[in-house]
N, C-alpha and C positions, 0 to 999 in steps of 0.2 A: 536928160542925158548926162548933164554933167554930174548928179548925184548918183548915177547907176555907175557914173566912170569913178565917182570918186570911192564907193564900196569897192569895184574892181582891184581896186588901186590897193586899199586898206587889205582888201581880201589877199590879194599876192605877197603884202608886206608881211603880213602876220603867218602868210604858209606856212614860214621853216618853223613858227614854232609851235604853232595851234591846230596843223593842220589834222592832227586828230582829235580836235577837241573842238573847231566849228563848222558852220553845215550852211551853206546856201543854199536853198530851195525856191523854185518858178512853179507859179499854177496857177490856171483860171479858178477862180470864186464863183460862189452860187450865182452872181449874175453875169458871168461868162469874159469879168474882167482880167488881164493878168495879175499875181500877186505875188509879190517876190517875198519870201520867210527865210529871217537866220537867225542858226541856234547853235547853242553854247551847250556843252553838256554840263552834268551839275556836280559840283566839285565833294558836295555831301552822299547823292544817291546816282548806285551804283545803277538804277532802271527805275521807270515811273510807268505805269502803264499807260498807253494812250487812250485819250479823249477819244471814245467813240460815237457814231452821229445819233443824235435822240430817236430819231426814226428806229433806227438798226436797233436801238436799244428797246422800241417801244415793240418794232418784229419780234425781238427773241423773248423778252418778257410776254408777248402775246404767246406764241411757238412755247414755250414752258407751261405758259396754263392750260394750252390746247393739250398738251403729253398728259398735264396730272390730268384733264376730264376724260380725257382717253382712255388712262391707265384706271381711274373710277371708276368709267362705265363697265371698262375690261373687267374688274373685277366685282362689280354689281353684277353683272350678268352670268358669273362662271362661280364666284364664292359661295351665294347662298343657296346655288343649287347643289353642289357638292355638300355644304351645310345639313340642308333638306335630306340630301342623300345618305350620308351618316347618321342625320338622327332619329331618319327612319328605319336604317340600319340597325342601328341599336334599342331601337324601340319594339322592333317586331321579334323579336326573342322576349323582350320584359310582356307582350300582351299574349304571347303565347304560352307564357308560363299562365299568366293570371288565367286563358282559356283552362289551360290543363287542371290548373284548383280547382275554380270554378267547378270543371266537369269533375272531379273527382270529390266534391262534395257533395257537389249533386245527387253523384251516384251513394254516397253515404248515405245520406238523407233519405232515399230512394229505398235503402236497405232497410234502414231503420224503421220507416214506412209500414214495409211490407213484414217485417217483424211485428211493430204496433197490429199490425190488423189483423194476424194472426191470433197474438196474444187477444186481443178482443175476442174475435171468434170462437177461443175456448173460453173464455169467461162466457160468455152470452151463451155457449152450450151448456155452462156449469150451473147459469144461473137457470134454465129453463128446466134442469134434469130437477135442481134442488125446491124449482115451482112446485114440479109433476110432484115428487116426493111430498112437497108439503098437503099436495093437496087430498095425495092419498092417504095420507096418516092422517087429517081432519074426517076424512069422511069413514074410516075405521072406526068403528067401538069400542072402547079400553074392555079389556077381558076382565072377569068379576076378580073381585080379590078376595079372597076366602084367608082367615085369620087362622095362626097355627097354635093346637091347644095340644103339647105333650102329653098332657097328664090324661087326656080323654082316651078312652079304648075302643068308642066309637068310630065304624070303619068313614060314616060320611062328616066326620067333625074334623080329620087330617085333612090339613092342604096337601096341594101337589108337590110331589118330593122327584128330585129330577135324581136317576140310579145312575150307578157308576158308567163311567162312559158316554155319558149324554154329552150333544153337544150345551156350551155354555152362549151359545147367540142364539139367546130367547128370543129376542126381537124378533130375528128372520126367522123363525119357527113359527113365529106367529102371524107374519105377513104372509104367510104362503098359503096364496085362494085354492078353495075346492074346487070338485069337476062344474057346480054350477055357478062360478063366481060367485059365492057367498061368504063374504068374512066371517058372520056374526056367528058361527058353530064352528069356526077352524081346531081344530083337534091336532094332536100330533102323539103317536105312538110313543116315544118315547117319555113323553110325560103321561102318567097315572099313579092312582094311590097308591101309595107303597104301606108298606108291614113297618113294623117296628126297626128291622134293619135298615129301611132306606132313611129313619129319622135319625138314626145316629149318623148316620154317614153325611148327611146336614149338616149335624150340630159339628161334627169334625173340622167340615170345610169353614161354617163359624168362627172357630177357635185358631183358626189356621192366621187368621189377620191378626194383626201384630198391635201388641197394646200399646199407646203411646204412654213416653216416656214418665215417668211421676215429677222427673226437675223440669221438667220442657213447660212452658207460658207460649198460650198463641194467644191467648186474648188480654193479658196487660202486662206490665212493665216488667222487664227482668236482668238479668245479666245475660250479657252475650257467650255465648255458650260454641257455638261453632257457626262458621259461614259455607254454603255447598259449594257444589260445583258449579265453573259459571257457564252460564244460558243464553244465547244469540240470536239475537231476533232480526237485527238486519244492520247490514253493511251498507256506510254511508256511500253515493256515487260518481261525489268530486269531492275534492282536495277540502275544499269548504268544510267536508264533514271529516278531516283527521281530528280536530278535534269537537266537541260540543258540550251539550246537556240535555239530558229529556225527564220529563217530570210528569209530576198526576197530582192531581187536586185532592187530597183526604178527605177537604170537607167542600166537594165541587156545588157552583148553583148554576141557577138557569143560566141562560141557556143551554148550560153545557154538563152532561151527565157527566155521574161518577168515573164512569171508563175511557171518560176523555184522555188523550195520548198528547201532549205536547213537548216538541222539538227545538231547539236553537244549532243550526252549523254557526262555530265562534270564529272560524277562520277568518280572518279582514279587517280593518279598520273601522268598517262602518257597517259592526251587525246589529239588526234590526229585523229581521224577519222571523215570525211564530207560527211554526207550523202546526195546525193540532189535526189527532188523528181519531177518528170515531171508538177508536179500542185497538186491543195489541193486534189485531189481524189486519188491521188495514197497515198500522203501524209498520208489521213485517212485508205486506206487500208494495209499501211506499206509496199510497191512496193519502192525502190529506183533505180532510174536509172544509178545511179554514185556513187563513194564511192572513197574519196580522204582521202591519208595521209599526214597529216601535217609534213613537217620535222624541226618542233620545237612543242613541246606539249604547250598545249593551259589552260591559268590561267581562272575559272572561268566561271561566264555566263554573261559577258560584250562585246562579242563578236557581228560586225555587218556587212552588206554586203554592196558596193557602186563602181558601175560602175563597175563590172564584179571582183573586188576583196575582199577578205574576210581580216576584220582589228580584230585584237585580240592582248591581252597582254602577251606575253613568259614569261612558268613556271616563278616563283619565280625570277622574275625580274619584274624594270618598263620599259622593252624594248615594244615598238609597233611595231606591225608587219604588214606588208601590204603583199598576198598572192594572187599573179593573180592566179585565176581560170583556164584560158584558156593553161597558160603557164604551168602550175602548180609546181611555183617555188617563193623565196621570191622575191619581187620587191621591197622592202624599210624595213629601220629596223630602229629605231629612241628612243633614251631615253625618256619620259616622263620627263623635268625635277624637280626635287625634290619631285616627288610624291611615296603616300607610296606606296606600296604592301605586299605579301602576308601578308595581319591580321591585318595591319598597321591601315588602315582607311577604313573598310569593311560596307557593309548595316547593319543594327541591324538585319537579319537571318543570317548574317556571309558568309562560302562560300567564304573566299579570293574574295572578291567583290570589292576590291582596286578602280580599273581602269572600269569605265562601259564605254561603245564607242556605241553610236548610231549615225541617220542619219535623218534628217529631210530637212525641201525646202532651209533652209538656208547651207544646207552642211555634212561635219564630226565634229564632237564634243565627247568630252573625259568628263568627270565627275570623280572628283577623289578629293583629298585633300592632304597636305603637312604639315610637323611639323612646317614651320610659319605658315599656317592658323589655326595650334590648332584643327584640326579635322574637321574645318568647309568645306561646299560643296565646290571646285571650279570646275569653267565651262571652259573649253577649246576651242575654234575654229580651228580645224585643216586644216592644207594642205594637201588632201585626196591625193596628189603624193606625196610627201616629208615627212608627217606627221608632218613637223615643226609646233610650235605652234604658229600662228597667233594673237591669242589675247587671254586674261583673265580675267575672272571676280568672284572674293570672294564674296561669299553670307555669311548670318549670321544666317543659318541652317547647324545644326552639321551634319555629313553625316552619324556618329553610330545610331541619333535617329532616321531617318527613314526604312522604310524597303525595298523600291528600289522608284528609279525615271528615268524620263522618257523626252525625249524634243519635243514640237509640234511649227513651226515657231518660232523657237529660244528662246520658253520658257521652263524652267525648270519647270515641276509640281514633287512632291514629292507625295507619298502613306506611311503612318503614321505605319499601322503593313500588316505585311505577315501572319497575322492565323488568323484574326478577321474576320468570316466568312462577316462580314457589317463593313468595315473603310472607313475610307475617304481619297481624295487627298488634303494634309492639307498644301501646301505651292505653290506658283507661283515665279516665280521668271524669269525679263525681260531682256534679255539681250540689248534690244533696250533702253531702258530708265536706266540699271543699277538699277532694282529697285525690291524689294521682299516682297509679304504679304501675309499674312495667306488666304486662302481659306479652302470654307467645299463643294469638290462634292463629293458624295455618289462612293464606290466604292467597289465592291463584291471580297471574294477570296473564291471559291467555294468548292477547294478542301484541305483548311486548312494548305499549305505553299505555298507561291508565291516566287519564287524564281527567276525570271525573269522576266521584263516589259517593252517593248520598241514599241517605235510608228513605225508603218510601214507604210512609207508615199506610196511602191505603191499602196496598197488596203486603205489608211488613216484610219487604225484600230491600238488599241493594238494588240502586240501578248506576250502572256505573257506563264510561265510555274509551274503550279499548283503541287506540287505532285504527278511524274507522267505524269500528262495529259497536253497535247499539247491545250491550250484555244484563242481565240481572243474576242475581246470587239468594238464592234461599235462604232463612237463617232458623237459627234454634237459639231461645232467648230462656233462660232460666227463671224459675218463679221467684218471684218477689222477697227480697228477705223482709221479715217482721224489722222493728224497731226495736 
């Protein structure tokens, strides 16, 4: 008592001057004792917050983590379905496109299809009509042939003289059965012996065919004289075939006849694929009978055939390559030396045209150029086993200015542009004399890029490749000068 009286005491003393600034307080304590607390406020802080009971503090931190699992759950249960709902939202336009493809390829296909089996059904009529036909021209007897003797006066010594106005389809005049089905007597009125006047009207129609030229060579070497018209045998069906090469073996072997057709589309990276085609008819109907992969990809359209193997320049190298056909494996692999490739010394349409390799009466030959000739053509004469280079010859035509060339008896002709629907072969160049002049023969490119031209001595035509389309050129070669 007397310490409670003596705070009283202290506490009334200090009233007047503290009495904002201290604090009596009474209260029972957790064990239900009285507890008297006094307090000063603090002369540094303006508030402290109060001590609050661990309990209460251990409720709201409990109460807080109960909100966040709540607000988790809440939103595990509502997020990913909403989630689920948008992504199927936006997915079901993207599989409904993919159906609509889908079916609209389908239905391509389906076209296609039904086109395919068309087309079949008239070949398979074509080929049954052209059986029937074979089999009725086997079982016909060739009609006698009676030998024509002018000078005789004898009426049964003249052959059959057909009179003015007959028709000229003997054939079918001669296919055509009697009332008892019998070929072996078929007659026809309008053939019988004639008199002296229907002999000359013969000899007329004779005389009527046109003599060929006296400077014209179709059977050896000559000067080039004119190139035709060009001739289309078929248009490539993708992209692959803008550009190519297609070739024929002069001196083919087995397996593969002489009227072997063989194709390269050059478009890609990584060409490799040899199409060959039975002869030009399958060729123009897109029929291949063979389909070889190259196991080295193939630079370009320089590519050319001799004596049953295919010679080409490997990707991005100047290796040459020799490629038996039969074995179908490499038989010779040989550097080029010093020559450029890929982009190095190309035609002026470009095309990595580095290395062009044809074949003519005098052999294999390379066409290419090298950083000592400065861009200019050279000519190579190869060893078509070995590929070693035999001999060489520097001309003084740049190889960028032209736009491909071509070799016929061991000359070089050159073709001035690749799009000018009417250019010309504006250079010759001999390698028998080492010698090179300007020439002007007319020369067409019909489909506005030529991107391939090489002499094809078995048929002795161009066969070049237009944009596209597979073309050749007739030519007219002049006779041999003497020495």
């Amino acid at each position: 008592m007397f310490l409670l009286l003596s705070l009283s005491i202290c506490g009334l003393l200090l009233r007047g001057d503290a009495q904002d600034r201290a604090s009596l307080w009474r209260g029972n304590d957790r064990s239900g004792r009285c507890q008297y607390t006094f307090t000063v406020p603090s002369p540094a802080e303006a508030s402290c917050p109060l001590a609050a009971n661990p309990e209460v503090e251990g409720l709201k931190a409990r109460l807080s983590l109960l909100e966040v699992m709540v607000s988790q759950l809440t939103v595990g249960d509502t997020q990913p379905q909403g989630s689920q709902q948008g992504a199927g939202a936006r997915a079901q336009p993207e599989l409904q496109e993919m159906l609509n493809r889908v079916t609209r390829e389908r239905n391509l296909l389906q076209g296609e299809k039904e086109r395919l089996e068309k087309e079949l059904e008239g070949l398979q009529m074509r080929t049954e009509e052209m059986r029937r036909e074979t089999e009725r021209l086997r079982s016909r007897p060739c009609p006698p042939q009676t030998p024509v003797v002018p000078h005789s006066p004898s009426h049964q010594d003249r052959a059959p003289i057909r009179p003015a106005g007959a028709s000229s389809q003997m054939s079918h005049l001669m296919t055509r059965p009697n009332s008892q089905r019998d070929s072996s007597s078929l007659t026809d009125s309008a053939w019988q012996y004639g008199a002296a006047p229907g002999f000359q009207e013969l000899k007329a129609e004779v005389t009527e065919v046109p003599a060929p030229d006296g400077n014209e060579d179709k059977t050896g070497c000559g000067e080039l004289i004119s190139v035709g018209e060009p001739i289309t045998h078929r248009k490539a069906d993708n992209i692959a075939g803008k550009y190519g090469v297609w070739m024929q073996d002069p001196e083919a072997v087995l397996p593969y006849g002489p009227d072997m057709i063989w194709r390269v589309d050059t478009i890609g990276t990584d060409v490799r694929q040899l199409f060959g085609y039975d002869d030009m008819e399958q060729l123009s109907k897109g029929f291949p009978s063979k389909v070889l992969l190259l196991p080295d990809p193939l630079e370009s359209t320089g590519a050319t055939l001799y004596r049953g193997s295919l010679y080409y320049q490997r990707r991005l190298s100047r290796s040459l390559i020799r490629y038996d056909l039969a074995a179908e494996h490499i038989a010779a692999r040989r550097e080029l030396p010093h020559a450029g490739f890929h982009g190095q010394f190309p035609y002026s349409w470009g095309g990595y045209t580095d290395i062009d390799l044809s074949v003519d009466e005098k052999g294999l030959w390379a066409v290419y150029s090298t950083s000592k000739a400065q861009g200019a053509i050279v000519i190579s004469h190869l060893d078509p086993h070995s590929l070693e280079v035999k001999r060489s010859w520097e001309t003084n035509i740049r190889k960028a200015s032209v736009a491909n060339s071509f070799i016929i008896c061991g000359k070089l002709y050159t073709v001035a542009s690749y799009a000018a629907p009417n250019t010309i072969i504006n250079y010759v160049y001999d390698t028998e004399t080492s010698q090179g002049e300007a020439a002007s023969i007319p020369f067409k490119n019909k489909y506005g890029y030529n991107s391939m031209i090489d002499y094809n001595l078995a048929q002795r035509k161009l066969f070049s490749w237009d944009n596209f389309h597979i073309v050749s050129y007739d030519l007219r070669l002049g006779r041999q000068q003497a020495n």
